[in-house]
OpenMM code with the backbone's topology and positions (N, CA, C; nanometers):
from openmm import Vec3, app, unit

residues = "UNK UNK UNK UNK UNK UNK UNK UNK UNK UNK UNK UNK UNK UNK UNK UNK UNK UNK UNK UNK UNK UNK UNK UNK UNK UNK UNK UNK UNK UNK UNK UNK UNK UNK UNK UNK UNK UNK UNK UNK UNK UNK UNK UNK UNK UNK UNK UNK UNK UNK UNK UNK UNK UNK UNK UNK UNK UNK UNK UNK UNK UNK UNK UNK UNK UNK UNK UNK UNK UNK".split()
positions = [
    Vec3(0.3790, 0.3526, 0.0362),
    Vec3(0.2938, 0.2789, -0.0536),
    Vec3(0.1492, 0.2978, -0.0105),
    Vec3(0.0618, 0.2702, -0.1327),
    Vec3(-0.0659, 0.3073, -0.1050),
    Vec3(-0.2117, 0.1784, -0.1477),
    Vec3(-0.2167, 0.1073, -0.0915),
    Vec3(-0.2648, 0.0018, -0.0864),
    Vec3(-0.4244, 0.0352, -0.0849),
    Vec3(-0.5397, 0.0249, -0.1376),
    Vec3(-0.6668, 0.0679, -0.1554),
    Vec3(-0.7099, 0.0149, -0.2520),
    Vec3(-0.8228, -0.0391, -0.3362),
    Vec3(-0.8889, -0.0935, -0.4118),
    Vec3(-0.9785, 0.0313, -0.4989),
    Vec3(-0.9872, 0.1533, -0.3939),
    Vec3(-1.0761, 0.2649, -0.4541),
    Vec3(-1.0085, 0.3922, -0.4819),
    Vec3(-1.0198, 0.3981, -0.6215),
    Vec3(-0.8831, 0.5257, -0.7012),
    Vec3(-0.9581, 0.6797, -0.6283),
    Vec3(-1.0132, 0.6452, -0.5731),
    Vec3(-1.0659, 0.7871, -0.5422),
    Vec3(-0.9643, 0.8298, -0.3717),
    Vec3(-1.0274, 0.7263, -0.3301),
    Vec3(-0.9248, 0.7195, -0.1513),
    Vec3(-0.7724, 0.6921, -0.2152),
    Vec3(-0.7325, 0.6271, -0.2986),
    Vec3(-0.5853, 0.6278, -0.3523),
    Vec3(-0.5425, 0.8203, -0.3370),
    Vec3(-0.6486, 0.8476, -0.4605),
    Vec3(-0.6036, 0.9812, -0.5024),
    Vec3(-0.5473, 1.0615, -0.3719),
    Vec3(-0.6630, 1.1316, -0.3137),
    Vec3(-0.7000, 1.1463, -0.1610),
    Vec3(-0.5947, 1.1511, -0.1290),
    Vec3(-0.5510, 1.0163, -0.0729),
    Vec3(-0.3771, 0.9934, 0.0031),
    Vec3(-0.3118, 1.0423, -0.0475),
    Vec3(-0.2893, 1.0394, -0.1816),
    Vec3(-0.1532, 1.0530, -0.2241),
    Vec3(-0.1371, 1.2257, -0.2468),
    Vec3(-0.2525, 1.2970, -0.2595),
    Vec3(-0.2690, 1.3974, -0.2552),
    Vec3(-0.1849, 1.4865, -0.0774),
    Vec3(-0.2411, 1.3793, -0.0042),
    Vec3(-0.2427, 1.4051, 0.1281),
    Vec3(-0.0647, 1.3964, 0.1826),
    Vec3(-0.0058, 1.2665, 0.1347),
    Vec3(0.1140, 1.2554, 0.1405),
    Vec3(0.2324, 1.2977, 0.0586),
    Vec3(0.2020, 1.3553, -0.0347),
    Vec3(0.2570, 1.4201, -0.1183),
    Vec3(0.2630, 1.5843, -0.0180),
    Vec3(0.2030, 1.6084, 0.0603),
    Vec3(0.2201, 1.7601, 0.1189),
    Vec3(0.3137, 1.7542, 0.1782),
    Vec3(0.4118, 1.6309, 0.1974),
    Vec3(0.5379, 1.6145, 0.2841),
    Vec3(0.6275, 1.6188, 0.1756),
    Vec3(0.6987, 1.6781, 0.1680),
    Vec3(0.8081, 1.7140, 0.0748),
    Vec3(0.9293, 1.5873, 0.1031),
    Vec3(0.9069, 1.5816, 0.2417),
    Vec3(1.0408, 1.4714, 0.2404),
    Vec3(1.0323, 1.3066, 0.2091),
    Vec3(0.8448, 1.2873, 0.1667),
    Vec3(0.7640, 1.1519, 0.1810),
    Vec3(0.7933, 1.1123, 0.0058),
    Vec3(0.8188, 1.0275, -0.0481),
    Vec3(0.7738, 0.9846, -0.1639),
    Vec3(0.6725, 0.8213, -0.1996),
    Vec3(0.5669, 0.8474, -0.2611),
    Vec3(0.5031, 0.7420, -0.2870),
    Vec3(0.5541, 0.6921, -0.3569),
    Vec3(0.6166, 0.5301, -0.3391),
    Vec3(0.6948, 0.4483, -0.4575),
    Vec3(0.5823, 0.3434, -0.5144),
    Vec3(0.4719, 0.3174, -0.4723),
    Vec3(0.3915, 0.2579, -0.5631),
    Vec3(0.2258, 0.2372, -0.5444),
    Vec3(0.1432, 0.2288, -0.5577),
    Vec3(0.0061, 0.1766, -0.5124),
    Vec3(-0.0443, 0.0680, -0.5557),
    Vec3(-0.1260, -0.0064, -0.4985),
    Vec3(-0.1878, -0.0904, -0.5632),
    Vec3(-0.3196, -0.1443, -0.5220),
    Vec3(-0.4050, -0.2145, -0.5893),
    Vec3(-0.5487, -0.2088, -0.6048),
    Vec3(-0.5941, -0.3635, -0.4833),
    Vec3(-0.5229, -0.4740, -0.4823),
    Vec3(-0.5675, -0.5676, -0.4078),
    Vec3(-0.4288, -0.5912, -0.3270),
    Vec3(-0.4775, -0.7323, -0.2569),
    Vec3(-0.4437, -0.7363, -0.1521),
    Vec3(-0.2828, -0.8080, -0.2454),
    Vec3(-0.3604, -0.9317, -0.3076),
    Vec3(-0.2384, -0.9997, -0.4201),
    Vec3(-0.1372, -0.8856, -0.4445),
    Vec3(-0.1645, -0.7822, -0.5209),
    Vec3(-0.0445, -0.6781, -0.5724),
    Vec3(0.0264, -0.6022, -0.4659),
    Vec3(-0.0561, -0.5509, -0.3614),
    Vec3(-0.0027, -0.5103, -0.2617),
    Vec3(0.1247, -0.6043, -0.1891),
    Vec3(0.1172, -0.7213, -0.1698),
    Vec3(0.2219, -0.8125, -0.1614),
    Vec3(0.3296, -0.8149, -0.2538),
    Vec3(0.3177, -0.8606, -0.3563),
    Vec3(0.3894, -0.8344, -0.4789),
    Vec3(0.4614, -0.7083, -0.4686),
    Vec3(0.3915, -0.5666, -0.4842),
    Vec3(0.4444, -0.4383, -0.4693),
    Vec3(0.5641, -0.4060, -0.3643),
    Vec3(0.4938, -0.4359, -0.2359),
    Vec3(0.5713, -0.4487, -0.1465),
    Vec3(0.6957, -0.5419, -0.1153),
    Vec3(0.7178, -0.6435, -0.1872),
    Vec3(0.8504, -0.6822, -0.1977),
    Vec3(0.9097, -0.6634, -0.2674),
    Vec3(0.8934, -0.5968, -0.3759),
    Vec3(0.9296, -0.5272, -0.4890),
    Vec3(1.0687, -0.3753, -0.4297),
    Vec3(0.9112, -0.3617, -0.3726),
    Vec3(0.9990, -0.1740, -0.3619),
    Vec3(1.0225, -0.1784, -0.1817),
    Vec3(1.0027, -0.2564, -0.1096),
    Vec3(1.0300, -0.2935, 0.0394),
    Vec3(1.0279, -0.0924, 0.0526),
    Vec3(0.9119, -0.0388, 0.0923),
    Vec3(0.8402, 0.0789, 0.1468),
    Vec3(0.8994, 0.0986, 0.3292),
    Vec3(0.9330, 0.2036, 0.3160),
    Vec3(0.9218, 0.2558, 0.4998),
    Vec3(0.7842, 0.2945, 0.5513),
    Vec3(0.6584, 0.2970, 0.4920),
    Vec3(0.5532, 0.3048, 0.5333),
    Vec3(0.4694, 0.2632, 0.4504),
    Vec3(0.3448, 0.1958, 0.4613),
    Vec3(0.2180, 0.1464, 0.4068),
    Vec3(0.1101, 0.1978, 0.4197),
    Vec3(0.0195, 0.2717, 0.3817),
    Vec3(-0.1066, 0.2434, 0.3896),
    Vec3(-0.1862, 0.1481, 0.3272),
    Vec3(-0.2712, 0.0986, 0.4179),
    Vec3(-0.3270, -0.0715, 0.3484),
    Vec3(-0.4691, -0.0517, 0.4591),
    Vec3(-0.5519, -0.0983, 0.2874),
    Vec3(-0.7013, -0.0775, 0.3132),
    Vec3(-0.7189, -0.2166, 0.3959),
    Vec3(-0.8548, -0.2154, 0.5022),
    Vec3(-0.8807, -0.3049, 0.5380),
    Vec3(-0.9558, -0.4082, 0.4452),
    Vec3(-1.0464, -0.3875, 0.3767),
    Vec3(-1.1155, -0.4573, 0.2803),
    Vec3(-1.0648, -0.4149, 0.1348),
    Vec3(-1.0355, -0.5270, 0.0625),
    Vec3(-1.0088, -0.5550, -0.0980),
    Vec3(-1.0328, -0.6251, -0.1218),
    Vec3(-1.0291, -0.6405, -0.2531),
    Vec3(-1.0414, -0.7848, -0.3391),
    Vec3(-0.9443, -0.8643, -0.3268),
    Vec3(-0.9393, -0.9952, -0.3786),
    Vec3(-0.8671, -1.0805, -0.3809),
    Vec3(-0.7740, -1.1543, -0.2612),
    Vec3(-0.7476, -1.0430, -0.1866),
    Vec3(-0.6849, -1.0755, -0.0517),
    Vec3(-0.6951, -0.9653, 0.0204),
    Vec3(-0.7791, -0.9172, 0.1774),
    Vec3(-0.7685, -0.8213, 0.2429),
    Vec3(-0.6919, -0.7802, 0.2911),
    Vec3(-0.6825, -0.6600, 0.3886),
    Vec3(-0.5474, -0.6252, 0.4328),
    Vec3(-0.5355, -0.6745, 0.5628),
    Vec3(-0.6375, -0.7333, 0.6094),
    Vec3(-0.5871, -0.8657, 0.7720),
    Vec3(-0.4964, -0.9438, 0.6862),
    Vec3(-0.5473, -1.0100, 0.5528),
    Vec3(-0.4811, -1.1284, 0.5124),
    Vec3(-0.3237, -1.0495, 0.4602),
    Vec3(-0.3159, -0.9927, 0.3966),
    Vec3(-0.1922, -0.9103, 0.3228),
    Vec3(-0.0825, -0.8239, 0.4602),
    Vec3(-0.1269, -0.8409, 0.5662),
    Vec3(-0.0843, -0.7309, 0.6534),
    Vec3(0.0838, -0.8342, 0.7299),
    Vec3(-0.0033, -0.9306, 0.7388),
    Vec3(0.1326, -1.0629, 0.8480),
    Vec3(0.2031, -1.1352, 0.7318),
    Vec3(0.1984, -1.0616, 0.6135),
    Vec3(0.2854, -1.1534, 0.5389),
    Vec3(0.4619, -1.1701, 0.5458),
    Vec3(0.5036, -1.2408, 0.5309),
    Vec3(0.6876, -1.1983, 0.5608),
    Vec3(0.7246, -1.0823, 0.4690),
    Vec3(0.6785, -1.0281, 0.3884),
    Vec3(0.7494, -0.9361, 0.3163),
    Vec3(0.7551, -0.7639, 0.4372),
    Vec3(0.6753, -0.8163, 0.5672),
    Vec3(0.6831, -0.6775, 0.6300),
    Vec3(0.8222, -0.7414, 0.7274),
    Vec3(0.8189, -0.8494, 0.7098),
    Vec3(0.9867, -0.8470, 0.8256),
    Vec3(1.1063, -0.7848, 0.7372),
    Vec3(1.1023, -0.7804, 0.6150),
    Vec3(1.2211, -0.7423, 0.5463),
    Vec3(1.1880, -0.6151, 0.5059),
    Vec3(1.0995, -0.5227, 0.5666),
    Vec3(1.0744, -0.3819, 0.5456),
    Vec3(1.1425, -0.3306, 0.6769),
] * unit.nanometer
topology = app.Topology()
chain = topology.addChain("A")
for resn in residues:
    res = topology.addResidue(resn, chain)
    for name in ("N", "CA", "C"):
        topology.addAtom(name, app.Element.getBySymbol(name[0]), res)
């Protein structure tokens, strides 16, 4: 998953992680709120998560319980 507020650094990554053939991106999202949401949704084997967003950062979004059930 790709957690970022800026579609440009989204792109970037996914560009970047996509060169792993065996990696699939199952979702991105723009704040910290959706990133939570997202992530219990699709419970990801890896995250990238921006430090600063809107609505909720990724200090605040990072200790939430949805990473114990990842």
């Amino acid at each position: 998953m790709i957690f970022d507020d800026n579609e440009i650094i989204r792109h970037k990554l996914r560009l970047l992680l996509k060169a792993n053939d065996d990696w699939t991106i199952c979702a991105e999202a723009i704040n910290g709120r959706d990133a939570v949401e997202k992530a219990q949704r699709f419970h990801p084997d890896f995250v990238v998560l921006d430090y600063c967003m809107p609505t909720m950062d990724g200090l605040e979004a990072a200790p939430m319980p949805w990473l114990e059930s990842i």
